[in-house]
VEXDREN-2710 file (C-alpha; in Angstrom, 1 decimal):
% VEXDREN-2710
k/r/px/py/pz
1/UNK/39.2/21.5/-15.0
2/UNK/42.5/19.4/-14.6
3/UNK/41.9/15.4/-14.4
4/UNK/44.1/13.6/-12.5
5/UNK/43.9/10.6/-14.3
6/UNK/42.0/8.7/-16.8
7/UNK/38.2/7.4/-16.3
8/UNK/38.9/4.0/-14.2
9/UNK/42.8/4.3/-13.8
10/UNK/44.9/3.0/-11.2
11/UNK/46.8/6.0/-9.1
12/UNK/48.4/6.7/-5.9
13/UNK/45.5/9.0/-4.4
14/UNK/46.5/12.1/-2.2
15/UNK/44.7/12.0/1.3
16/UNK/41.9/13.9/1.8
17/UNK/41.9/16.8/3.8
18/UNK/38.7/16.8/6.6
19/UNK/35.9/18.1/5.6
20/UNK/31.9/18.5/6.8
21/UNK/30.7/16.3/4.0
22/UNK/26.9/16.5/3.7
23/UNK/25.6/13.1/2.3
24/UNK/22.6/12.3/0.2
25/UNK/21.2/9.2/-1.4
26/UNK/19.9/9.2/-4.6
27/UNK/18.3/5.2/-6.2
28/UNK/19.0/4.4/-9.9
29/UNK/21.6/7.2/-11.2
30/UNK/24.5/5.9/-12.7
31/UNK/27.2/8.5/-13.9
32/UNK/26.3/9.0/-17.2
33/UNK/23.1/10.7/-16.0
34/UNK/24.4/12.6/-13.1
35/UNK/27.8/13.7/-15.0
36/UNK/26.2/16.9/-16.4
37/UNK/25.2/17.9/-13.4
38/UNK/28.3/17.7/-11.9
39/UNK/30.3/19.5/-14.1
40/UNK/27.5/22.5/-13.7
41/UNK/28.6/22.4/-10.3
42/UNK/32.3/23.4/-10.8
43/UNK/32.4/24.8/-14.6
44/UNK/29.0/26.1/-15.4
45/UNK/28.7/27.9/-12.2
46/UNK/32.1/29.5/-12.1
47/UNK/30.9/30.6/-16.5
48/UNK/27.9/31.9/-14.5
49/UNK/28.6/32.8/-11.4
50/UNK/32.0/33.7/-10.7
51/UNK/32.3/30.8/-8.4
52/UNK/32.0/27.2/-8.5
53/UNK/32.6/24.4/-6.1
54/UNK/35.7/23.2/-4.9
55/UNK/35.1/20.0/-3.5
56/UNK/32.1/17.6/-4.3
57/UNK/32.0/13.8/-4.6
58/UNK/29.7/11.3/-6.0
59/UNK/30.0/7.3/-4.9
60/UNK/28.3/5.1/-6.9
61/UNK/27.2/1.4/-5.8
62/UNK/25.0/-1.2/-7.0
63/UNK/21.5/1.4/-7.1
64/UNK/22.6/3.6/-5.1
65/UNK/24.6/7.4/-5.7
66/UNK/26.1/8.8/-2.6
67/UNK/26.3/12.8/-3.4
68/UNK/28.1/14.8/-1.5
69/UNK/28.6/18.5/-0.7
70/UNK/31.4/19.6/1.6
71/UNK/28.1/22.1/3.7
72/UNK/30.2/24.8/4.3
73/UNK/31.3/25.4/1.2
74/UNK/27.8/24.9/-0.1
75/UNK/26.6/27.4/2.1
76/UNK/29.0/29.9/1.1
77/UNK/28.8/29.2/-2.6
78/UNK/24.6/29.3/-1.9
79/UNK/25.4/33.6/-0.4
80/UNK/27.7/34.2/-3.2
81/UNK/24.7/33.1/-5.4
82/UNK/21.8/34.9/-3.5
83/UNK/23.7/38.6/-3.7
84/UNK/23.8/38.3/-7.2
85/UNK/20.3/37.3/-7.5
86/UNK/19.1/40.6/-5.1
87/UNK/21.0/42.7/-7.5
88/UNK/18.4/43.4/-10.6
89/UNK/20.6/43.5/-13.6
90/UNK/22.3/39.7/-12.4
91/UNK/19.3/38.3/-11.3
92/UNK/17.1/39.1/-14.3
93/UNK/20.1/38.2/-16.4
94/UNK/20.6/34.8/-14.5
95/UNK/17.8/33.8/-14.4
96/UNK/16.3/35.0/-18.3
97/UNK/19.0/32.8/-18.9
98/UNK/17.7/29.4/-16.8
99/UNK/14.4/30.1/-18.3
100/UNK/16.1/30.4/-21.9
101/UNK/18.1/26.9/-21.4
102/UNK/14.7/25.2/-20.1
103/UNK/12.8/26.5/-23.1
104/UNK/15.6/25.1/-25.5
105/UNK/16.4/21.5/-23.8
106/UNK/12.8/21.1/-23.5
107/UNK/12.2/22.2/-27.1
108/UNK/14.9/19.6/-28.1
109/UNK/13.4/16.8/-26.3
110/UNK/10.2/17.2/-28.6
111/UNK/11.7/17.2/-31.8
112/UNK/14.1/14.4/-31.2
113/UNK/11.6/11.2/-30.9
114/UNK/14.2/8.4/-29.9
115/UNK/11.9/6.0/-31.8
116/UNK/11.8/8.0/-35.3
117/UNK/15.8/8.3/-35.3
118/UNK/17.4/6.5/-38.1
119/UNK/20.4/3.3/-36.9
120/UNK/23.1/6.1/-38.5
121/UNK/26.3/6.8/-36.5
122/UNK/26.2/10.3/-38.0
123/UNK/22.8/10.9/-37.3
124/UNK/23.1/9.5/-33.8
125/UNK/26.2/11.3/-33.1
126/UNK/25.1/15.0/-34.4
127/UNK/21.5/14.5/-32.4
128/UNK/23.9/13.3/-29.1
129/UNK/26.3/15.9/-29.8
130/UNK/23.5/18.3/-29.2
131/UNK/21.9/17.2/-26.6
132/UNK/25.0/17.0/-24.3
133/UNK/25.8/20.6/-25.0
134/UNK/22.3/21.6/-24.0
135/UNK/22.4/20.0/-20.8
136/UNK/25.7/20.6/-19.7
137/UNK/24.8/24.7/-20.5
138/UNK/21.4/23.9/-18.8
139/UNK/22.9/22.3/-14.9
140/UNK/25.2/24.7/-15.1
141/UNK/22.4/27.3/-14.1
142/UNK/19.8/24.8/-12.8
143/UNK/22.0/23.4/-10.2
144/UNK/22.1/26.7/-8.8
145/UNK/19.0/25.4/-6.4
146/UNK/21.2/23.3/-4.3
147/UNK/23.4/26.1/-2.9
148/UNK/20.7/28.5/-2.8
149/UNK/18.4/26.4/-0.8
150/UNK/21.3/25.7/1.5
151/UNK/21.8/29.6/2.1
152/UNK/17.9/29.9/2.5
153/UNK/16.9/27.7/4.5
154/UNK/19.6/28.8/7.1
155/UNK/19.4/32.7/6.6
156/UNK/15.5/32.8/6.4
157/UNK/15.0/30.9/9.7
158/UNK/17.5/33.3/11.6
159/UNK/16.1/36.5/10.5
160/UNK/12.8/35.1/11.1
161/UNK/13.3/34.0/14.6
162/UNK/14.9/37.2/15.7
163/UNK/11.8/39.0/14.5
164/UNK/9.5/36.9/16.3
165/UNK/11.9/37.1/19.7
166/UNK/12.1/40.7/19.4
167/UNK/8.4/41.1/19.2
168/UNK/7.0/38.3/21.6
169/UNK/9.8/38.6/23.8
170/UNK/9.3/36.0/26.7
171/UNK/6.0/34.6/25.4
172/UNK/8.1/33.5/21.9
173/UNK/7.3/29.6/20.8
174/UNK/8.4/27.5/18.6
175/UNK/5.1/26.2/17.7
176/UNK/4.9/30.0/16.3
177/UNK/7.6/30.3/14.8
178/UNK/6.8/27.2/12.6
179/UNK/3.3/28.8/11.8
180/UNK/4.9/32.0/10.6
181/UNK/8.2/30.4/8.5
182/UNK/5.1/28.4/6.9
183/UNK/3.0/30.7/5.8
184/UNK/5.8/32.6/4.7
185/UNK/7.7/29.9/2.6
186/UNK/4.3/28.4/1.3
187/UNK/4.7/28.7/-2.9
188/UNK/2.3/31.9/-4.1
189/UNK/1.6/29.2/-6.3
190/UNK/0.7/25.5/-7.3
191/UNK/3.1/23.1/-7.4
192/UNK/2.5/21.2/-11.0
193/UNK/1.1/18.3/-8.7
194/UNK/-1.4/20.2/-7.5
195/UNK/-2.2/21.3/-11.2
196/UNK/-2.1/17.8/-12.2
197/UNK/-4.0/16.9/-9.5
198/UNK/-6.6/19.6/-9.9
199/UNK/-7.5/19.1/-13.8
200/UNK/-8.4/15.6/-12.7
201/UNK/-10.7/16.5/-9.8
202/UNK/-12.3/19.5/-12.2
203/UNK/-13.2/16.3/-15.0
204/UNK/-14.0/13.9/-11.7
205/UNK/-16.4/16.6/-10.9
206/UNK/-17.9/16.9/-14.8
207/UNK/-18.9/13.4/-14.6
208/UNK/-20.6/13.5/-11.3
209/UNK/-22.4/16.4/-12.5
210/UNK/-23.5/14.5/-15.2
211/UNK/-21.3/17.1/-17.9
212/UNK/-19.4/14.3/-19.2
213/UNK/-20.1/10.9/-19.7
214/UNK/-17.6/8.5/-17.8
215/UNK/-16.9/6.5/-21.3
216/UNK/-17.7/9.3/-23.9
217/UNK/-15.2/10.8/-26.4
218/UNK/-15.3/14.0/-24.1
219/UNK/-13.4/12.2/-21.5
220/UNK/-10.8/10.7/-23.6
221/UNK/-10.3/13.9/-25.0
222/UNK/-9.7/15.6/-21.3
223/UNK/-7.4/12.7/-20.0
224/UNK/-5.5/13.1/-23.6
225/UNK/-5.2/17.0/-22.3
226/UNK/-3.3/16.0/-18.9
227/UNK/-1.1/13.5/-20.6
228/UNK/0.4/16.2/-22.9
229/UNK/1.2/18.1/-19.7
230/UNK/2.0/15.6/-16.9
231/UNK/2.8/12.6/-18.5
232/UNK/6.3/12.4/-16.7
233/UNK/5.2/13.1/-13.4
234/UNK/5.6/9.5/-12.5
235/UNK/9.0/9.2/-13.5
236/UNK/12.1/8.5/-11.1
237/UNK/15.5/8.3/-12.0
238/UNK/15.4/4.5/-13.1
239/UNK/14.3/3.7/-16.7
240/UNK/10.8/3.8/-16.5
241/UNK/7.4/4.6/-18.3
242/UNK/5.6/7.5/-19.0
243/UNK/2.2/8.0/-17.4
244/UNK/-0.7/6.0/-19.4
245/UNK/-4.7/7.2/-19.9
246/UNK/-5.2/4.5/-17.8
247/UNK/-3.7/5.7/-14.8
248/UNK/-5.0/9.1/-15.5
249/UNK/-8.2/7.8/-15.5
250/UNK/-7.9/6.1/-12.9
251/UNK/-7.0/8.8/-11.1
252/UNK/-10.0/10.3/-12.2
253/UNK/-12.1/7.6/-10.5
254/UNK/-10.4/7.8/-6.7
255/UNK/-11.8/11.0/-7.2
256/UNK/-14.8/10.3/-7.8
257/UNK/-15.1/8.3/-4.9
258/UNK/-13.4/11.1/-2.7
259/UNK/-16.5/12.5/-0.4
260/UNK/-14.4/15.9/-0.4
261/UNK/-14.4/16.5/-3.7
262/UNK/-15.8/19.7/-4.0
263/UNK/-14.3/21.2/-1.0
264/UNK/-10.5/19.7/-2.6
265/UNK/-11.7/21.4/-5.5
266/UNK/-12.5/24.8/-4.5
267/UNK/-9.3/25.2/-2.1
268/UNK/-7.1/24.4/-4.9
269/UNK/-8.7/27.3/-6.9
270/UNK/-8.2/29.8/-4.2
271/UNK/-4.8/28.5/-3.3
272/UNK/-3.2/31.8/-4.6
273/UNK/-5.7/34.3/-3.0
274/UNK/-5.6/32.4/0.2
275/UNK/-2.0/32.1/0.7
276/UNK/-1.3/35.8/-0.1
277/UNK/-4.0/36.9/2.5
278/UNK/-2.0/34.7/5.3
279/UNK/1.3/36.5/4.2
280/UNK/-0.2/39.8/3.9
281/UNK/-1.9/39.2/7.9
282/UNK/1.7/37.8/8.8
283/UNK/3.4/41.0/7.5
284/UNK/1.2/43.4/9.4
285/UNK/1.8/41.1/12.5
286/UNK/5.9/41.2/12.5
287/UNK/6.5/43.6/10.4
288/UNK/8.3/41.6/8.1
289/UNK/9.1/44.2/5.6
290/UNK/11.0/46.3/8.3
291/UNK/13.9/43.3/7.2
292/UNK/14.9/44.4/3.7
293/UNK/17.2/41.0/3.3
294/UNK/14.5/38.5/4.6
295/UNK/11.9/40.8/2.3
296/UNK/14.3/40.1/-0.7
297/UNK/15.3/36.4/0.3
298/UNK/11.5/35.5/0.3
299/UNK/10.8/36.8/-2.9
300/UNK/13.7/35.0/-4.4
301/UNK/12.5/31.6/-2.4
302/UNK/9.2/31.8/-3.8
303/UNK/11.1/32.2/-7.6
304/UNK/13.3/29.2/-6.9
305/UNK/10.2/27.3/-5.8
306/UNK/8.9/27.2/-9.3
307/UNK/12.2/26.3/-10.8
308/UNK/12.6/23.6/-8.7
309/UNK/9.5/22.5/-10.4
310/UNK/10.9/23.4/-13.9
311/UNK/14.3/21.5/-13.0
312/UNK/12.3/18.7/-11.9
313/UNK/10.4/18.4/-15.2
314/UNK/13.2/18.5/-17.4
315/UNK/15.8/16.0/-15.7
316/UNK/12.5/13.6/-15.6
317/UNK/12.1/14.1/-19.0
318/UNK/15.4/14.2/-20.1
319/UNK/16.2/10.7/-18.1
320/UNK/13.2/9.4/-19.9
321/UNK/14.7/10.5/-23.5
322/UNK/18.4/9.2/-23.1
323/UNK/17.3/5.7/-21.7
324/UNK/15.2/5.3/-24.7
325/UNK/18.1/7.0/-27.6
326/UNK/20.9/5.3/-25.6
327/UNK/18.8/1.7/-26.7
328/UNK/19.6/3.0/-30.4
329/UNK/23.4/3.2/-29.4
330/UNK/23.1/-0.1/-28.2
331/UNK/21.1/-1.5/-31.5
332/UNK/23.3/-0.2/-33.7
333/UNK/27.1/-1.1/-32.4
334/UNK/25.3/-4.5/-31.1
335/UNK/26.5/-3.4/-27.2
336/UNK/25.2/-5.3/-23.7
337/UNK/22.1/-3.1/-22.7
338/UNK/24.0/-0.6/-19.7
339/UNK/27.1/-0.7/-21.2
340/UNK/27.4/3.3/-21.3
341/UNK/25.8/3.9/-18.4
342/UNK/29.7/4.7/-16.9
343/UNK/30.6/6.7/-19.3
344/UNK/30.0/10.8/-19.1
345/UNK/28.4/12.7/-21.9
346/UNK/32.2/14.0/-24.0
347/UNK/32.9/10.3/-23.4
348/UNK/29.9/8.8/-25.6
349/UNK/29.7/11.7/-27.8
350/UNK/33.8/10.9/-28.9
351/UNK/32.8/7.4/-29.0
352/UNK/30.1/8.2/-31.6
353/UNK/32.3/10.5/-33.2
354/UNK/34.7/7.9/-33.5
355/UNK/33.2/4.3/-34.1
356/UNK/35.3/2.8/-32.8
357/UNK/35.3/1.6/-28.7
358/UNK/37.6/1.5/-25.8
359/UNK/37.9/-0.3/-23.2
360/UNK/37.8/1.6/-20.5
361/UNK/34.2/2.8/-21.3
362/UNK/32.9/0.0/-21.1
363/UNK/33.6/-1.5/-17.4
364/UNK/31.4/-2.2/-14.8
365/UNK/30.7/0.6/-11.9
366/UNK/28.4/-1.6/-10.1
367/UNK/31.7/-2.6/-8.0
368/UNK/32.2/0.8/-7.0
369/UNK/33.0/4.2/-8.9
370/UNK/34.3/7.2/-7.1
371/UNK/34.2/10.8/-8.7
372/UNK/35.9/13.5/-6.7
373/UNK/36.5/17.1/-7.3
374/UNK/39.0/18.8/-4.8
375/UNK/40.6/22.3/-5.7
376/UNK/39.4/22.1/-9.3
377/UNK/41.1/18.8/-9.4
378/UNK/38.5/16.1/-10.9
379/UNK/39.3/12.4/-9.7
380/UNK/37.8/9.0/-11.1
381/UNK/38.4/5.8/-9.8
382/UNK/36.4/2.3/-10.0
383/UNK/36.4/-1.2/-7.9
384/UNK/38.5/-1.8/-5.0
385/UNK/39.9/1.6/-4.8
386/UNK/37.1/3.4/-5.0
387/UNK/35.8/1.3/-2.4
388/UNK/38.7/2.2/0.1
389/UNK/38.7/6.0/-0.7
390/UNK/34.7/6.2/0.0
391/UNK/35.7/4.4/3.0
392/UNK/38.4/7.0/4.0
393/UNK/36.2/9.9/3.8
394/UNK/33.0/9.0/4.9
395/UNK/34.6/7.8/8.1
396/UNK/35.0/11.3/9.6
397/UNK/31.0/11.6/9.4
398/UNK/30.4/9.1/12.2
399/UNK/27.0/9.9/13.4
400/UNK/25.6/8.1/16.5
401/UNK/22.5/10.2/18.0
402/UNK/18.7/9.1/19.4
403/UNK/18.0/13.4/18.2
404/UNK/18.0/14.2/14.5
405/UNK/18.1/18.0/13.7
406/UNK/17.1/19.2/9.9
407/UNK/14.6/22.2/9.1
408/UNK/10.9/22.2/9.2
409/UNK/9.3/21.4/5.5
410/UNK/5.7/21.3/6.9
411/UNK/4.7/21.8/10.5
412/UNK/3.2/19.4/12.8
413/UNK/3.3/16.4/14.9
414/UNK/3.7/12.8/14.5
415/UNK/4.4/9.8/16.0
416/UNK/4.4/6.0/14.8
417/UNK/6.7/3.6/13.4
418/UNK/9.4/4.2/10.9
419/UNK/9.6/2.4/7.4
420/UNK/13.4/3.4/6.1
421/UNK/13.7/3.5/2.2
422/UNK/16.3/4.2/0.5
423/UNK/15.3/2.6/-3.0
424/UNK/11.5/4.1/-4.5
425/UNK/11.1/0.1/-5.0
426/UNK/11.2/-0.3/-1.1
427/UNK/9.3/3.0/-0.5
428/UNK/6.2/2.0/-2.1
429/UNK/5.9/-0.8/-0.1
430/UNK/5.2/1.4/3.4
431/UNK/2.3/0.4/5.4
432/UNK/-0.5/3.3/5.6
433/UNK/0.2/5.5/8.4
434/UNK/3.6/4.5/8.8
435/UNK/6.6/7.6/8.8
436/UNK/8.4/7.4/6.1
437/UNK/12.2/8.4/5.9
438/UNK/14.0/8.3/3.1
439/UNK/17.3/10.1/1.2
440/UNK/15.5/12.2/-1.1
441/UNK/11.8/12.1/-2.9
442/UNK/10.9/12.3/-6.8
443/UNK/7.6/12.2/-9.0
444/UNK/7.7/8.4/-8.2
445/UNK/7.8/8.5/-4.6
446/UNK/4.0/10.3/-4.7
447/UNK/2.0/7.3/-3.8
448/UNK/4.5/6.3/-1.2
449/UNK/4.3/9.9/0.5
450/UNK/0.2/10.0/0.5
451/UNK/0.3/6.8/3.0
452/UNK/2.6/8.5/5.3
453/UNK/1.7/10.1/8.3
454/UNK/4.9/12.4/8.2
455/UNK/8.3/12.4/6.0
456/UNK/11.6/12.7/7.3
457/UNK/14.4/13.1/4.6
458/UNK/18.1/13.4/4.6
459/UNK/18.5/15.9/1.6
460/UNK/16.6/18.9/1.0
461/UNK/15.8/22.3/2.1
462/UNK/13.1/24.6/1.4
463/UNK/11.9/24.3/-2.1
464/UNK/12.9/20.8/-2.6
465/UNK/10.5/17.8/-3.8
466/UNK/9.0/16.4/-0.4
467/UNK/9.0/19.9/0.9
468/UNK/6.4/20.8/-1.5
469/UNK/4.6/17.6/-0.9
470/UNK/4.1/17.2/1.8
471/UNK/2.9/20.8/2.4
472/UNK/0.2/19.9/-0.1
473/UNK/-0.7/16.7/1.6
474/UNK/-0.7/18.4/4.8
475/UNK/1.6/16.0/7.2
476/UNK/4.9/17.0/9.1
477/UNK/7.7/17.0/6.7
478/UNK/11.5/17.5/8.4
479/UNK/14.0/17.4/5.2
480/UNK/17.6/17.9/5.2
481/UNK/19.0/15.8/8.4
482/UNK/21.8/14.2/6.1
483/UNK/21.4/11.1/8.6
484/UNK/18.1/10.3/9.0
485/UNK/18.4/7.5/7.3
486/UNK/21.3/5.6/8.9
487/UNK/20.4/6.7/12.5
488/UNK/16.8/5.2/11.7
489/UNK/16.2/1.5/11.4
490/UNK/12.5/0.7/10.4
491/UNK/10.1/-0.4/13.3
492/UNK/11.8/2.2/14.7
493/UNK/9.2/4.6/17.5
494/UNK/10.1/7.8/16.3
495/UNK/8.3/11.2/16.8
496/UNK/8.5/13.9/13.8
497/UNK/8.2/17.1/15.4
498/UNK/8.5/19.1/12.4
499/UNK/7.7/22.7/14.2
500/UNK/11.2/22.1/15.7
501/UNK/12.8/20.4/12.6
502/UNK/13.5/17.5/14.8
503/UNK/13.0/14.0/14.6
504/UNK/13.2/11.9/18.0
505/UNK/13.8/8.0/18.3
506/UNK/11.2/6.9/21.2
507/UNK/12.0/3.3/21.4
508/UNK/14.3/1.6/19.0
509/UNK/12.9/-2.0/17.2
510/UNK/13.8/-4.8/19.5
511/UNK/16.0/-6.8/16.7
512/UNK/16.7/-10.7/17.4
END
């Protein structure tokens, strides 16, 4: 990769060519965390995969990261991914190889307490050293969700629909096709919400059957058992804190209280059996198997599905571990709290090396920071600049429409009033009932999504976070609209009619 100047340096910057950029918000990242995962994007998948990306940018402002694919390319690079995967030898190799790098990262995270690390440069430098190796290796296959999904989505609901038109002919709906895709797409298995969520309704149930006391040394055991599994699955990207026996517990008491406990209960333990029954009726129906690529690109959906979890899991708990060893940094060189947080992973680890600091690592992106990669040429620029050049590119995606078009997450209905978030701060404060629209969802958002009547996001496809959700919540979910969120204004009358992948402003807020 060829830089084209240092981090934060002035320099005449060519114009950029114009391209279909696909734009997605993400609250609390600053560059230090998302740097791995962009150099997976170019480097680790072109190791990988043959091919990486050409252009992506990243915009960072205040709280806010602007990410963005150029779609077509992301497309493209998400087919170049999926052939290898239907070829055995490359797919089991692959992804052996994602599992592998999640079993080692993971792995690392336990031994390395932040807390029990001794105030030794050395030290701190040989355990950072490490651990920006091991992610680095790990995005460069983990990322390989965000093209894929891309290709998916798009492929899946084509080959789909021509089924469906062949064999209904005239009499083909939409409402139809969204039952089918469904079914189809639902994960053959439960999301590690739904496990979460099921291990507290099974000890909810214990003590309303009298088979555990609500404050014996059974029940403190049980909630101990869920916080060595899901203790992170209230983590966003901001520094935050792990999940307490508190809230687990309670948790455990909202289910007590839940009238449909049992019923809750016994669906989640015949998720599997059920799901498979409604794709094995759906297959005898269309046929489905007669399409050997949509046969193939189902199978590898349902695979990604669960890596989506597994990616999910470690980037929470990876965030959660830097926050907490980056404080040692600080302790021990005596720096302002944030100071690295513009800084990439080489850059820390040579400053550690080293001792000694530099200037340039230690400036403010809040201003604005602009990384671009175009042609394998990797671009960094901060303040006023990078202000301008956002500006520049960003201009050609002008949207101005009352229709917004994405893909179908969960099928249904909805209408009410908008509540716009772009922050997880701002999206916990939505009304109940109100439709929530927002860039992208993460562990954090969960409370937000279960008092909204329908989600409508800008990112996402198929296996993504609020997909998965909201299917398990069971309200209309349209992800990937890339404007949602700028087209929308909250108080906004907007109709989710997810079926169609379409969201629909009824009657815009009357604004003074």
């Amino acid at each position: 990769m060829k830089s084209k100047n240092s981090t934060f340096a002035k320099t005449a910057v060519q114009k950029t060519e114009k391209v279909d950029w696909a734009e997605y918000i993400r609250n609390d990242i600053n560059y230090r965390i998302a740097s791995p995962a962009m150099t997976g994007l170019f480097a680790g998948f072109k190791r990988h995969f043959g091919r990486g990306m050409k252009r992506f940018m990243a915009y960072f402002e205040k709280q806010n990261c602007y990410w963005y694919y150029d779609r077509n390319e992301l497309y493209q690079l998400g087919k170049h991914i999926i052939n290898k995967l239907t070829k055995p030898e490359d797919s089991k190799r692959l992804l052996n190889a994602f599992d592998l790098k999640t079993e080692e990262i993971l792995n690392f995270l336990n031994k390395f307490e932040p807390k029990n690390t001794p105030l030794d440069r050395s030290k701190l430098s040989s355990i950072y050293g490490e651990y920006a190796k091991l992610m680095s290796d790990w995005y460069g296959y983990s990322m390989l969700i965000d093209p894929t999904d891309e290709f998916l989505m798009s492929a899946i609901t084509y080959r789909l629909k021509k089924i469906l038109k062949e064999k209904l002919g005239d009499v083909f709906k939409e409402s139809e096709f969204a039952r089918v895709y469904g079914i189809l797409t639902s994960p053959s298995s439960l999301s590690y919400l739904a496990d979460e969520n099921m291990m507290v309704l099974k000890i909810a149930l214990d003590i309303k059957h009298k088979e555990i006391k609500r404050n014996g040394p059974e029940l403190k055991s049980e909630i101990n058992k869920i916080l060595s599994r899901f203790w992170w699955t209230n983590l966003g990207w901001a520094r935050s804190e792990a999940k307490s026996g508190d809230d687990i517990k309670k948790s455990i008491e909202r289910a007590i209280a839940n009238t449909e406990i049992e019923k809750e209960y016994a669906n989640l333990l015949k998720y599997a059996v059920y799901i498979q029954r409604q794709k094995n009726e759906i297959e005898k129906e269309y046929k489905i198997s007669s399409d050997k690529d949509l046969s193939v690109w189902l199978k590898i959906y349902d695979k990604l599905v669960a890596y989506h979890d597994f990616r999910k899991e470690v980037q929470m708990k990876a965030n959660f571990w830097e926050y907490r060893f980056m404080d040692k940094i600080y302790k021990l060189f005596k720096l302002r709290a944030g100071t690295l947080e513009w800084c990439n992973s080489n850059e820390i680890a040579s400053f550690l090396r080293s001792g000694k600091t530099n200037q340039l690592l230690f400036k403010e992106g809040y201003s604005g920071f602009l990384y671009l990669v175009e042609n394998e040429t990797e671009l960094k620029i901060s303040g006023a600049e990078a202000v301008k050049k956002h500006n520049e590119i960003i201009s050609q995606n002008k949207h101005n429409t009352k229709d917004i078009q994405g893909s179908s997450a969960s099928g249904g209905y909805a209408t009410g009033l908008a509540f716009v978030a772009t922050h997880i701060k701002e999206a916990l404060k939505i009304p109940d009932g109100q439709i929530l629209v927002t860039g992208m969802t993460t562990p954090d958002y969960l409370p937000a999504m279960k008092k909204a009547k329908a989600i409508v996001t800008d990112e996402g496809g198929i296996t993504c976070h609020a997909a998965i959700v909201s299917r398990e919540l069971g309200i209309p979910c349209v992800v990937g609209t890339r404007n949602a969120t700028k087209v929308i204004k909250s108080g906004d009358k907007i109709e989710v009619r997810a079926n169609h992948g379409t969201v629909v402003i009824i009657e815009k807020r009357v604004r003074k």
